[in-house]
N, C-alpha and C positions, 0 to 999 in steps of 0.2 A: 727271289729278289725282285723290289722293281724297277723294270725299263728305264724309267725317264721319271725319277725318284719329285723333282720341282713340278712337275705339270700334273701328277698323283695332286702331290699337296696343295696347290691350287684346286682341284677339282673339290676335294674332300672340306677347304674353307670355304670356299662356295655353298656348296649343299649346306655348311652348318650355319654360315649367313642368313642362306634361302629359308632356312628353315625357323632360325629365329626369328626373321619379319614376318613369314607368310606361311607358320603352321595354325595359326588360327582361322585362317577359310578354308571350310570344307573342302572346296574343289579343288584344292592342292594341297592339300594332308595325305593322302594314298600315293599321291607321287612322292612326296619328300620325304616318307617312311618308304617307301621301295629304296631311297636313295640312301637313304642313312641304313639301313639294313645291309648295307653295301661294305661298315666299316669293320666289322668282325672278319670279313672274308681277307683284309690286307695282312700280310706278314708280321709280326709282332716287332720285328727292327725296326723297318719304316714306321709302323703305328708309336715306339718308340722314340723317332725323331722330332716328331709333330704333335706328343702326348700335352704339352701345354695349352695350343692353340686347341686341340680337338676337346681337352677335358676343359677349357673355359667355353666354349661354342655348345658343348654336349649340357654344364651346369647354368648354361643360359636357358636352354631350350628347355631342361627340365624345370627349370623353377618356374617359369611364366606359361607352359605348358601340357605341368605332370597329371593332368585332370583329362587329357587326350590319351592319353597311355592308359588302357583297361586290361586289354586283352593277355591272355600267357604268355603270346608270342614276342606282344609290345614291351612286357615289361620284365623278362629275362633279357631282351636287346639292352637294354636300359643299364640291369643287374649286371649283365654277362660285358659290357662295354665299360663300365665306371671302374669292372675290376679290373681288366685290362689296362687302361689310362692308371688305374693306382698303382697298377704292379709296374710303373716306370717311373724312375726318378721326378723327371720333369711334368708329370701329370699328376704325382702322387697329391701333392696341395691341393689343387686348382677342384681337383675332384671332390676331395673329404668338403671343401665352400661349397660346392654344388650344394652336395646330400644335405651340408649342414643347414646351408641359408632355405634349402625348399621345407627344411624339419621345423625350421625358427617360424618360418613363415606360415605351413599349411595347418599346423597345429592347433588346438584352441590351449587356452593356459594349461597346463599340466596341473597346477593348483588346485583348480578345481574340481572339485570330489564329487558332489553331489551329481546324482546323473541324468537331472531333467535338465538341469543348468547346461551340462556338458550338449545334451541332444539340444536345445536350442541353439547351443552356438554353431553346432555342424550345418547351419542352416542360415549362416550369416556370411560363410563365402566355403570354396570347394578345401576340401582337405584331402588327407592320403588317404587311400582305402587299404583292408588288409593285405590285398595282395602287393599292394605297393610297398609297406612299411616292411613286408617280409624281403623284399626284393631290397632293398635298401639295405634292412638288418644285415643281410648274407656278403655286403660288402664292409660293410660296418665294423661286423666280428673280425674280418682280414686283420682290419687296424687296432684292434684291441689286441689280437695273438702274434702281432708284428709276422703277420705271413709275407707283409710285402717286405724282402729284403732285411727282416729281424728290427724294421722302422718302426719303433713305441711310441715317439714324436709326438704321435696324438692318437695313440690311444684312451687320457683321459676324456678329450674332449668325444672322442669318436663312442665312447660308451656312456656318456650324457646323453649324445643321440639317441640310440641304444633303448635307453632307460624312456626318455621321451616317448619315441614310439612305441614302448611296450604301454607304456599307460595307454596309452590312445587307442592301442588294438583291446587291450583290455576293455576300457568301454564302451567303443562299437562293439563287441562282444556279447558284454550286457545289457546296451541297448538293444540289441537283436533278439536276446533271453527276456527281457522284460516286452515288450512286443509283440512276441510268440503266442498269438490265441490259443494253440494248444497244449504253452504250461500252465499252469497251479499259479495266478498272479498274487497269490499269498505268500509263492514260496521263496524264500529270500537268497538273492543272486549270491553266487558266492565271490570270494575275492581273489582267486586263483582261475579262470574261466577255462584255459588253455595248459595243461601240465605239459606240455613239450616245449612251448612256448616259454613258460616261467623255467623250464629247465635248463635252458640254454642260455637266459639271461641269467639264470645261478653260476654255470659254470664258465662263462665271459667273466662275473665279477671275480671269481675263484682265482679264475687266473691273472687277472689285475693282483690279486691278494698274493701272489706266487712271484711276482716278476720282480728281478733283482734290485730294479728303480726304487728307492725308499718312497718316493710321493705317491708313485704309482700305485705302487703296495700298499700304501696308506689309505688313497683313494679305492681300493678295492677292497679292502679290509669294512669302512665305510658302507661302499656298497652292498658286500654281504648282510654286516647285521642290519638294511633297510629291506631288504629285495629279497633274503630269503627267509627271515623267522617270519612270518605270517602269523597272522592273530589264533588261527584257530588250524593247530597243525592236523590236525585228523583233516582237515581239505586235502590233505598230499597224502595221498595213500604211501603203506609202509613201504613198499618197493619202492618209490622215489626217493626217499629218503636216505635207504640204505645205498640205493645209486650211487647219490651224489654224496654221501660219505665216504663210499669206494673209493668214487675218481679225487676225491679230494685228499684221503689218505694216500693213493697210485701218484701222484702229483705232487710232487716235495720239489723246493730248490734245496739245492745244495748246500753242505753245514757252511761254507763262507760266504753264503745269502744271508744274514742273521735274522734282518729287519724281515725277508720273504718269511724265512722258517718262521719267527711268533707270530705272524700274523695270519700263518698260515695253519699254526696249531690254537691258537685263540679261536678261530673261526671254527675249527673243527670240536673243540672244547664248550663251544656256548651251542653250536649243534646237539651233540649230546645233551647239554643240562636241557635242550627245548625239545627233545624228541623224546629222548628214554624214559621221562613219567609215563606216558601213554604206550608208547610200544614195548618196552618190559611187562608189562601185564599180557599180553599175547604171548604163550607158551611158543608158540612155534616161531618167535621173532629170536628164543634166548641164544642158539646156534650162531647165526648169522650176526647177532651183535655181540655173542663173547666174539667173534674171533674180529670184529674193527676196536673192539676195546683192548684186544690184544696189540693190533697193530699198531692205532694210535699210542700204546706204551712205549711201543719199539720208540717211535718216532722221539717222545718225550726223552727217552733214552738217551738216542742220537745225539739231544739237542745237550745233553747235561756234561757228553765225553768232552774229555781236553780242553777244559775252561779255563785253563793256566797257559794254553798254548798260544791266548792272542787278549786285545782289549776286545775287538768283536765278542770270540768265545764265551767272556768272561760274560759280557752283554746275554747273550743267548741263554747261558745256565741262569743265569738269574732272573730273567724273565720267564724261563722255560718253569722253575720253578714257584712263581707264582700264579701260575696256570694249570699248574698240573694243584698245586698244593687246593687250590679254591674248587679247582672242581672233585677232588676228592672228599673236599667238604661237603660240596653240595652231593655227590651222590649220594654219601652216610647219612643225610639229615634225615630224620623223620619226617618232616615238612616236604621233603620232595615228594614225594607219591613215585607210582610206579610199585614195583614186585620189590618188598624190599630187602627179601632174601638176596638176588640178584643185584641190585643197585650195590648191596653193601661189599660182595665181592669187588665187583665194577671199584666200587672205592678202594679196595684194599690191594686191590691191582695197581690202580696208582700209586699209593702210599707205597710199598715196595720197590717201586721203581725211585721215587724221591729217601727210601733209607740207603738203596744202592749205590746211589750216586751222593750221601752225606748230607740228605737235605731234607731230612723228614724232620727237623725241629718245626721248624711254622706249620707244620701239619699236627703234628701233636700237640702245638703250643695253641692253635686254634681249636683243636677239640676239648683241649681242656679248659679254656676260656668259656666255650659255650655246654660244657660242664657244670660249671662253676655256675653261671648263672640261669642254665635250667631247672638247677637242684637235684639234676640225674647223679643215681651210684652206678649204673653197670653202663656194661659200653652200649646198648644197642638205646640208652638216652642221652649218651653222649656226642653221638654224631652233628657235627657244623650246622650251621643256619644255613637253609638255600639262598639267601640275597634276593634278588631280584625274582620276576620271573621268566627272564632271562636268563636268567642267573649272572655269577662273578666273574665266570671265568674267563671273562673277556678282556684281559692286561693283553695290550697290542703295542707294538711298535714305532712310531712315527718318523 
């Protein structure tokens, strides 16, 4: 504990005072980072009492001076200190304004696509560099997985950020790729630059798409189909894929989440209809994806039991089955591509699952619609239109 708990916190608004007026002159920037390197060493109570004045004083000093901060050491202090103030009540806000207002601010528009456009404007006042946006991200995610105190509060706004800075590291990225005198300047950048990176921004939104908050869930539902179908899925090699099918399968709310559970199997359903053309043609992929198209059945299962038991329930099976029923469509169709020995099981796995549960009419009722007007007689011309190239199976929640 400390001593003389008033004269601490006097010392400690001081240095963040000192720090705000007079960290722009060099010759006392070394001193007032030795001083501030001071605040981690305090006890987490006392840093607790004072967590408002320290994370307004800390989101001062970063917005008007995060372009001083380079180094590892600078800017884990940074990282390692915002989480601290976040993990306490009274700092929890004061902090998420910091990160937000220096994300508003160091930024160039996110809009902007084009990447010469982008590199000019890096060049019109200072912005975040990668290590800094990473150092940010890793308090950011806190407030999306409600690690501070199970706080969601602003989680959407806090994965806005998120989303911000991932575009920004993306093209300082490919600024740095296009650049590079020793690539191929014909070769054309791709839109995925960093697979760990985009991986952790999929399973941030995942879990926005999981959380019991209907809006939240909605807004993360959202997120998914922006941030992880990518235009040209062969960029995300099959292992990631199957990854973050895993963890998204591993990761269910609870059957009295309704609005979590469809939006959480929609997402996992428009997955499939975008990955399995391509990766069912690879013999050695069909293992490892019979057994998630197994589990995603379970799951579709789950959602269809005791639908008489609630209005929720009743909500869940009926949305459950038009997510299961569309993507059974689409993986029979001839127009999907992929192995279509394999897809048609994949479909019939479904379908089984919707005659179990008394709901395989709209699946039948749509095969044989698009029957009817292909002019197909046997079954393997009867299978559903793919829709989109997304595909349908996207019935979500709100």
């Amino acid at each position: 504990p400390v001593s003389v708990p008033f004269l601490m916190e006097r010392v400690l608004v001081t240095i963040l005072r000192a720090s705000i007026h007079l960290y722009e002159i060099p010759d006392m920037r070394q001193q007032l980072r030795t001083s501030l390197f001071l605040f981690p060493m305090f006890p987490k109570p006392f840093m607790a009492h004072i967590a408002d004045r320290a994370a307004c004083g800390l989101a001062i000093i970063w917005r008007s001076s995060f372009f001083y901060f380079k180094t590892p050491e600078e800017l884990k202090f940074i990282g390692d200190t915002f989480d601290t103030l976040a993990s306490c009540r009274l700092g929890r806000g004061l902090t998420f304004d910091g990160i937000a207002s220096t994300v508003e601010f160091a930024l160039p528009d996110p809009s902007i696509t084009n990447i010469l456009e982008y590199e000019d404007r890096l060049t019109e006042k200072p912005t975040l560099s990668l290590p800094a946006c990473a150092a940010l991200q890793r308090v950011l995610f806190k407030y999306v997985y409600g690690a501070f105190d199970k706080d969601y509060s602003l989680a959407i706004p806090a994965m806005v950020c998120v989303e911000k800075t991932y575009k920004h590291m993306v093209q300082l990225m490919l600024i740095t790729q296009k650049n590079d005198p020793s690539l191929d300047p014909d070769l054309e950048l791709p839109s995925v630059p960093d697979l760990d990176l985009w991986h952790r921004v999929s399973i941030a939104y995942y879990s926005m798409c999981n959380n019991p908050d209907p809006e939240i869930s909605k807004r993360g539902l959202e997120g998914c189909q922006q941030h992880i179908f990518v235009s040209d899925v062969t960029e995300i090699p099959d292992k990631r894929w199957i990854a973050l099918l895993n963890t998204m399968i591993n990761k269910q709310a609870p059957l009295s989440v309704s609005t979590a559970r469809v939006n959480s199997l929609s997402t996992i359903a428009q997955l499939m209809v975008k990955v399995f053309p391509s990766m069912t043609t690879r013999e050695e992929n069909w293992k490892v994806l019979t057994e998630i198209t197994k589990q995603v059945a379970v799951i579709a299962d789950e959602n269809m039991e005791n639908r008489q038991s609630s209005r929720s329930a009743a909500e869940l099976f009926d949305l459950t089955v038009t997510i299961v029923t569309l993507l059974s469509n689409q993986l029979a169709s001839p127009k999907f591509g992929g192995e279509r020995r394999y897809c048609k099981w994949a479909s019939d796995t479904f379908l089984k699952v919707l005659e179990k549960n008394g709901a395989a009419g709209a699946d039948l009722d749509n095969l044989a619609l698009t029957k009817r007007s292909s002019g197909g007689d046997n079954d393997d011309d009867a299978e559903g239109d793919e829709g989109t190239e997304e595909g349908e199976a996207s019935e979500g929640s709100s």
